[in-house]
C-alpha positions in Angstrom: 85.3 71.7 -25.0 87.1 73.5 -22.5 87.0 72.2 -19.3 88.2 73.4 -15.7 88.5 70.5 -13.0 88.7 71.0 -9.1 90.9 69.3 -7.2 94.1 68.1 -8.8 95.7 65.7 -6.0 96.0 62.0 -6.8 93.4 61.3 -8.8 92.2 64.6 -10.2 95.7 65.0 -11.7 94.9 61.7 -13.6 92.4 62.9 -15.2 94.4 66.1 -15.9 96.8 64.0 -16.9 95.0 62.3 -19.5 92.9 65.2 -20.5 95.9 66.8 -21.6 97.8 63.9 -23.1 95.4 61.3 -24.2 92.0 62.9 -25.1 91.4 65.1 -28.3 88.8 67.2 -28.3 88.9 68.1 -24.8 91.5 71.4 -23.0 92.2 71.9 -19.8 92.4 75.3 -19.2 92.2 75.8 -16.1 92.4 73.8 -12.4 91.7 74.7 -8.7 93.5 73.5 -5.6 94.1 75.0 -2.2 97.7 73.9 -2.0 100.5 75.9 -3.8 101.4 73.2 -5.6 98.2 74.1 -7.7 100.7 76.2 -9.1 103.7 74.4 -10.3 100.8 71.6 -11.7 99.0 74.7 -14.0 102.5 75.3 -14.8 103.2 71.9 -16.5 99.6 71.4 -18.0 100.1 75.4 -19.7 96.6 76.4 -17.8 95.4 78.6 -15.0 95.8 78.3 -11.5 92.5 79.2 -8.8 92.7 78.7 -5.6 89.5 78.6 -4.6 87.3 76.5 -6.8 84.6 79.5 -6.7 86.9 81.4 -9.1 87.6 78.3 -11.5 83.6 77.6 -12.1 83.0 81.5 -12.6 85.8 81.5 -15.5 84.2 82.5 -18.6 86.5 80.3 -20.7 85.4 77.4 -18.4 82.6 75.5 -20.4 82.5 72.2 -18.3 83.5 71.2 -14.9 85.1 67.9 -13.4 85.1 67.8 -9.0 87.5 65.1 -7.9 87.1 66.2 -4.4 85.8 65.1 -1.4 82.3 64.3 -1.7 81.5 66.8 1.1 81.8 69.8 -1.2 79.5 68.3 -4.4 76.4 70.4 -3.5 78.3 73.5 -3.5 79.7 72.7 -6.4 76.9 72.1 -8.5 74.9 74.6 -7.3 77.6 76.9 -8.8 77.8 75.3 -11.6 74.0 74.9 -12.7 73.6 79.1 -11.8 75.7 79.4 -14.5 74.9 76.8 -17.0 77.9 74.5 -17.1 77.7 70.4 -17.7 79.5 69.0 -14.2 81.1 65.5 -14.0 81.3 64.8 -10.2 83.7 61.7 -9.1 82.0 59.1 -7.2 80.3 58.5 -4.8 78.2 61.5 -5.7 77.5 63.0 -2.3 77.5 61.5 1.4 74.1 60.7 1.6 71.1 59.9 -0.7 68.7 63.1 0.2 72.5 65.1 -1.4 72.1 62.8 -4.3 69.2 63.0 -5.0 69.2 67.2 -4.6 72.0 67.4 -7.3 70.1 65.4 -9.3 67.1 67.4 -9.3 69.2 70.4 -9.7 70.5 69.6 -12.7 67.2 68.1 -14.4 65.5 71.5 -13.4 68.1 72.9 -15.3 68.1 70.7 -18.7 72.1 70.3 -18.2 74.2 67.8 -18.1 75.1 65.7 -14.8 77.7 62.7 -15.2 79.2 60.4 -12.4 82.6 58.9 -12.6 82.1 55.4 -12.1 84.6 54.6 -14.2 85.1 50.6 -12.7 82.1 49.8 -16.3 85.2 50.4 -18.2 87.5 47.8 -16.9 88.0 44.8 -19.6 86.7 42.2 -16.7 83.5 44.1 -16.2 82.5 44.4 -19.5 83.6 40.9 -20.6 81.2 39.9 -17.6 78.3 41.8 -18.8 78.5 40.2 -22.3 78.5 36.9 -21.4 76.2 37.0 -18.5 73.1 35.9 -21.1 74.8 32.8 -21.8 74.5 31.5 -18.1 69.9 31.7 -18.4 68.5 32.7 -15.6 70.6 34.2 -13.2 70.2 32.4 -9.8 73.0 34.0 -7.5 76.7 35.8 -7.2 79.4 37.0 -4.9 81.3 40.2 -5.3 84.3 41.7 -3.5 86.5 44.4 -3.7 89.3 44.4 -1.1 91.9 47.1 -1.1 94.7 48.1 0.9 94.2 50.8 3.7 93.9 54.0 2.6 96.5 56.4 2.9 94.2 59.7 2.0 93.8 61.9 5.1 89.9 63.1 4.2 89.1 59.4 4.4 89.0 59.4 7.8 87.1 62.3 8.3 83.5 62.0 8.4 82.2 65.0 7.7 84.4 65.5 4.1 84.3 61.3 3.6 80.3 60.6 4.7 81.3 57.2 5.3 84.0 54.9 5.0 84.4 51.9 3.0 80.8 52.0 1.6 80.6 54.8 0.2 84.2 54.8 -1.3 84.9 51.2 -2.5 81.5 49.4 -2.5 80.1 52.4 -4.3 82.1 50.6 -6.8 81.1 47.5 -7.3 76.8 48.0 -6.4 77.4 49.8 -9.9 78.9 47.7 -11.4 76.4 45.0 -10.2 73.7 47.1 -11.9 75.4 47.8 -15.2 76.2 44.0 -15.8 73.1 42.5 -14.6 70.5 45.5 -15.9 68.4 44.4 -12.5 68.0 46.6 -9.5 69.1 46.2 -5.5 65.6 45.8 -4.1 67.1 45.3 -0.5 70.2 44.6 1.6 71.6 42.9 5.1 75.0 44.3 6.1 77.3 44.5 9.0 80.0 46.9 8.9 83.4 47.0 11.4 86.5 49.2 12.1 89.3 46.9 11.6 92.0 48.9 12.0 91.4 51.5 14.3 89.8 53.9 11.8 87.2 56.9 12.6 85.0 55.2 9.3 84.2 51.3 8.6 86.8 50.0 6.8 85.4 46.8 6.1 81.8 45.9 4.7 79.7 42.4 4.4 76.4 42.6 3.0 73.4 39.9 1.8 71.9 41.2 -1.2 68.8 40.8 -2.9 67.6 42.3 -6.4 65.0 41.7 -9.3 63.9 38.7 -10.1 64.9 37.0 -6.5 68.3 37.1 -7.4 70.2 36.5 -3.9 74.5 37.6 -3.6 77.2 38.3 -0.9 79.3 41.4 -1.2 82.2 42.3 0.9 84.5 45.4 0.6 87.2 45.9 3.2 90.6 48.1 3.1 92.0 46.3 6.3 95.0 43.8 4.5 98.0 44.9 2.6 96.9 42.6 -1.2 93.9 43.7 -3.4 91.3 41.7 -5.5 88.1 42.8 -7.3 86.2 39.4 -7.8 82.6 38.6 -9.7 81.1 35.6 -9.9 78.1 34.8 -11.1 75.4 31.5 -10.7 73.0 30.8 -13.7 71.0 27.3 -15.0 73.7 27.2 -17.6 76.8 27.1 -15.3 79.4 30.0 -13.7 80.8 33.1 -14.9 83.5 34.5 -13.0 86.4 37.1 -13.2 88.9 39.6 -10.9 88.7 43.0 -12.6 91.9 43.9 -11.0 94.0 41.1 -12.1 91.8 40.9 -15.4 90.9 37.0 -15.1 87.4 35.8 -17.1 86.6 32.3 -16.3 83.3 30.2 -17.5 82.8 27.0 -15.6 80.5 24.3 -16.9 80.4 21.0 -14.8 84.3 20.6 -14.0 85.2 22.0 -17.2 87.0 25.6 -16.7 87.6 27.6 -20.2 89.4 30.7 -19.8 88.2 33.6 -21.5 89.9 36.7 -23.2 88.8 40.2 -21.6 91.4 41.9 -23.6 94.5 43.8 -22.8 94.2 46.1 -19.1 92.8 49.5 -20.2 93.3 52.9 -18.1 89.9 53.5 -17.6 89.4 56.8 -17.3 90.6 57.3 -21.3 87.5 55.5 -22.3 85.3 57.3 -19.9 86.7 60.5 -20.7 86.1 60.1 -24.5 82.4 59.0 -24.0 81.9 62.2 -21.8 83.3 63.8 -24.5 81.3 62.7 -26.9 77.8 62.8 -24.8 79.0 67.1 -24.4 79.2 66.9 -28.0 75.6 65.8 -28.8 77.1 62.3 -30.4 76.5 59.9 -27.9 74.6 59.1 -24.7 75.9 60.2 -20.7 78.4 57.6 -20.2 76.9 57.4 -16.5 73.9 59.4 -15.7 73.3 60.9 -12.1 70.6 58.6 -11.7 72.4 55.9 -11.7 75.3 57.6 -9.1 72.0 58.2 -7.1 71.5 54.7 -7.4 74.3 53.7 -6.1 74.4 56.0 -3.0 71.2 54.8 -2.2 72.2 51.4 -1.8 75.6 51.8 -0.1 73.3 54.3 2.7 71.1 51.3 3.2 73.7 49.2 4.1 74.9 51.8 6.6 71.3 51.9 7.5 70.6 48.0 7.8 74.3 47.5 10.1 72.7 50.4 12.2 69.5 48.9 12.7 70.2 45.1 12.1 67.7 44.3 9.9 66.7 43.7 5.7 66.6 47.2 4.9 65.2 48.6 1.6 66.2 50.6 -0.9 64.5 53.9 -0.8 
């Protein structure tokens, strides 16, 4: 499969990167970026350089897409795409709001092609170790979920109009997923407040009461205000506590007093994985790795938390 991806700065060139060095079955042939530096990058990955991303997605030779790029530009991008019939994986979050969402979505069901979303955190040993052992805990009763990072350093960021929204659209975007692909049970409805920390034009820090099937009640907090990072689960069930920090890849279980450290496996680079499951969706020999209903998903829940720290009250999700 050929494939073309827009926008090659710090994390589009990691999936260049690893397209070129670590995943058979897939080329890059081509990638667009405004900056001249385009250039010398197409240079060292022996592909073609575009400017303007226009001109990548109406290359012939191009037969899927990847848009690591702010999520301003997504519509435009898969409108192009879906005129001329090429699968698209969009980086999360997949747009700045959920009526964008859900309009890429519908384009590309209309068009019977293929729509993925890059939530690539379902790949990380903790998660996944998490989601397998969450039956042994019953009925789940409650949990707590962070993700705190560092301030961000990316200029678009702190622009509304390329970012959407600050911290919840671009970290907690993160973990509601991941919340949904552990648990298999849907937000029904959130409290949050959000704050500007640190002098940005976006929140930068999020704190939000959660409630989803079943009753099941959780906190969730997702800040880039202090200079240390953690990505904490834990969960609450009849049969004791699950818990486990995705980016220091702990997994606990705790029964009475009794702590019993479990194996999630050796740190993977979680975009191989992800990238090898695309592959292999493209290739008719396995399922979408992450669907764009589920990226629709999880805009919609990160909006009603903007929503419900507007507002002040429960709000639901639509």
């Amino acid at each position: 499969m050929r494939v073309g991806i827009i926008g090659t700065g710090r994390h589009g060139s990691r999936y260049a990167n690893h397209i070129v060095h670590d995943i058979a079955g897939l080329e890059l042939i081509a990638v667009s970026r405004r900056l001249p530096s385009g250039a010398e990058q197409a240079a060292r990955w022996h592909c073609t350089w575009y400017r303007q991303w226009p001109e990548l997605v109406a290359d012939r030779q191009v037969e899927a897409v990847i848009a690591v790029v702010p999520p301003a530009l997504n519509l435009a991008i898969a409108q192009q795409c879906a005129r001329l019939g090429k699968p698209l994986l969009i980086e999360k979050p997949l747009a700045v709001s959920g009526a964008v969402a859900a309009e890429i979505v519908a384009l590309y069901s209309r068009h019977h092609l293929p729509l993925t979303v890059g939530q690539t955190l379902r790949y990380n040993g903790v998660i996944r170790g998490l989601r397998e052992q969450l039956p042994s805990l019953g009925p789940l009763y409650s949990f707590a979920a962070s993700q705190r990072l560092e301030p961000s350093t990316i200029a678009w960021h702190e622009d509304p109009e390329q970012a959407g929204a600050g911290v919840s659209f671009h970290t907690a975007v993160h973990v509601f997923d991941a919340l949904r692909f552990m648990t298999g049970l849907e937000v029904r409805r959130v409290t949050a407040l959000c704050r500007q920390r640190s002098g940005t034009a976006l929140e930068d820090l999020l704190a939000v009461l959660v409630e989803m099937d079943g009753g099941v009640v959780g906190t969730l907090d997702c800040s880039k205000v202090g200079h240390a990072r953690s990505g904490r689960f834990e969960f609450v069930g009849r049969e004791g506590q699950l818990q486990g920090d995705q980016i220091f890849n702990t997994l606990e279980r705790i029964r009475a007093t009794e702590v019993t450290r479990l194996d999630p496996g050796e740190p993977v680079r979680t975009l191989v994985p992800f990238l090898q499951d695309w592959r292999d969706f493209l290739a008719g020999r396995a399922a979408n790795p992450v669907p764009g209903a589920d990226g629709l998903a999880a805009v919609r829940i990160c909006e009603a938390c903007l929503e419900s720290s507007r507002s002040g009250q429960w709000t639901a999700i639509g």
